[in-house]
C-alpha positions in Angstrom: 77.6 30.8 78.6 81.1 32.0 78.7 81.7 35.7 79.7 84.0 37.2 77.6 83.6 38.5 74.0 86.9 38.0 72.2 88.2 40.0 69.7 90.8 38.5 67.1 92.4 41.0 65.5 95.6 40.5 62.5 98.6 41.8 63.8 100.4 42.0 60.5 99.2 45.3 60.0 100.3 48.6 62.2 99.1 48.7 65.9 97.1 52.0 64.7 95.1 50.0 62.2 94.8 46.8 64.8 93.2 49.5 67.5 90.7 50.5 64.5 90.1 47.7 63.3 89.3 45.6 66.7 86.8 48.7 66.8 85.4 48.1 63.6 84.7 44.3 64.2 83.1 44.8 67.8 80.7 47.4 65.7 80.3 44.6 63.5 79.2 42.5 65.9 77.0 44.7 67.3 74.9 45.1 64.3 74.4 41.2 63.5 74.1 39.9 67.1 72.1 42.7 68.7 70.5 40.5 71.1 73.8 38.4 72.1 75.3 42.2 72.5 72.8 43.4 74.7 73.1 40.4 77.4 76.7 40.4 77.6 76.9 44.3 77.8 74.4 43.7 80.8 76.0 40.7 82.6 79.6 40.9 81.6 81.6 43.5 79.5 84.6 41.9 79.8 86.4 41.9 76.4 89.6 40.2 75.5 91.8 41.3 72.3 93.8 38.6 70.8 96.5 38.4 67.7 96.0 36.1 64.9 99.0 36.2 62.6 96.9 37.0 59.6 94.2 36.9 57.5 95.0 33.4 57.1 94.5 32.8 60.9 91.5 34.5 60.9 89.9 32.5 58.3 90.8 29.4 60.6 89.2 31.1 63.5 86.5 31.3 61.5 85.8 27.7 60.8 86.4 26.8 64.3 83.4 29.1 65.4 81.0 27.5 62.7 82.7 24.0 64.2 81.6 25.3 67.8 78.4 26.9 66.8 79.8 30.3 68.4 78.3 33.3 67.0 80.8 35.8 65.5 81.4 38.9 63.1 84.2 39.1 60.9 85.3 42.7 59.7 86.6 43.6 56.3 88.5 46.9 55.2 87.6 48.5 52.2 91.2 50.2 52.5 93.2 47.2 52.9 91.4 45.7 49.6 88.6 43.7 51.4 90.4 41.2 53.4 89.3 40.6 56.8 90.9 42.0 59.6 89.2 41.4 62.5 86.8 38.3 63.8 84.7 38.9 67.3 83.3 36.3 68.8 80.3 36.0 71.0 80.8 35.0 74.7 80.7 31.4 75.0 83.0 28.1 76.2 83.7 27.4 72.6 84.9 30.6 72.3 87.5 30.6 75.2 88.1 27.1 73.7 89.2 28.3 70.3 90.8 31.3 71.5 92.9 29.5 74.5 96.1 29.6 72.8 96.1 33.2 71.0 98.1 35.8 72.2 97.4 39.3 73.7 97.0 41.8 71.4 100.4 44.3 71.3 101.8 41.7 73.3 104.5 41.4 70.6 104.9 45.1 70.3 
């Protein structure tokens, strides 16, 4: 099993609302893999925060972890009229696979 637990987070929206949002989706992730939380909280706790250009992007991300069989959350503001925002995925080599080429959150800042 892989090590980190990425988070994929849209940055067309304000860097404010990419912090909360990244936040939101790792609490996502929390509540629907409890277990998968709980070991990499114990044997890792590295996290990475990556940019997807936008909903779009995340949607992609998306079918690339059903393709890998990675477990992830995705995160969907009520404020920003439901879309998704944010996609975590759980440590894993398909998930350093499909997030290989994303860049650094606020790296574009």
């Amino acid at each position: 099993m892989g090590d980190k637990l990425y988070i994929v987070v849209r940055c067309d929206i304000s860097p404010g609302r990419q912090m909360a949002q990244a936040c939101h989706g790792m609490r996502q992730f929390c509540e629907e893999h409890p277990a998968l939380d709980k070991e990499w909280f114990a044997n890792s706790n590295y996290i990475v925060v990556l940019s997807a250009k936008d909903e779009t992007h995340l949607f992609k991300t998306m079918e690339k972890a059903i393709q890998e069989n990675v477990s992830f959350s995705a995160f969907r503001e009520p404020d920003l009229d439901d879309t998704v925002t944010a996609v975590v995925l759980g440590p894993s080599a398909g998930s350093a696979k499909i997030c290989k080429r994303l860049p650094l959150a606020f790296s574009a800042v």
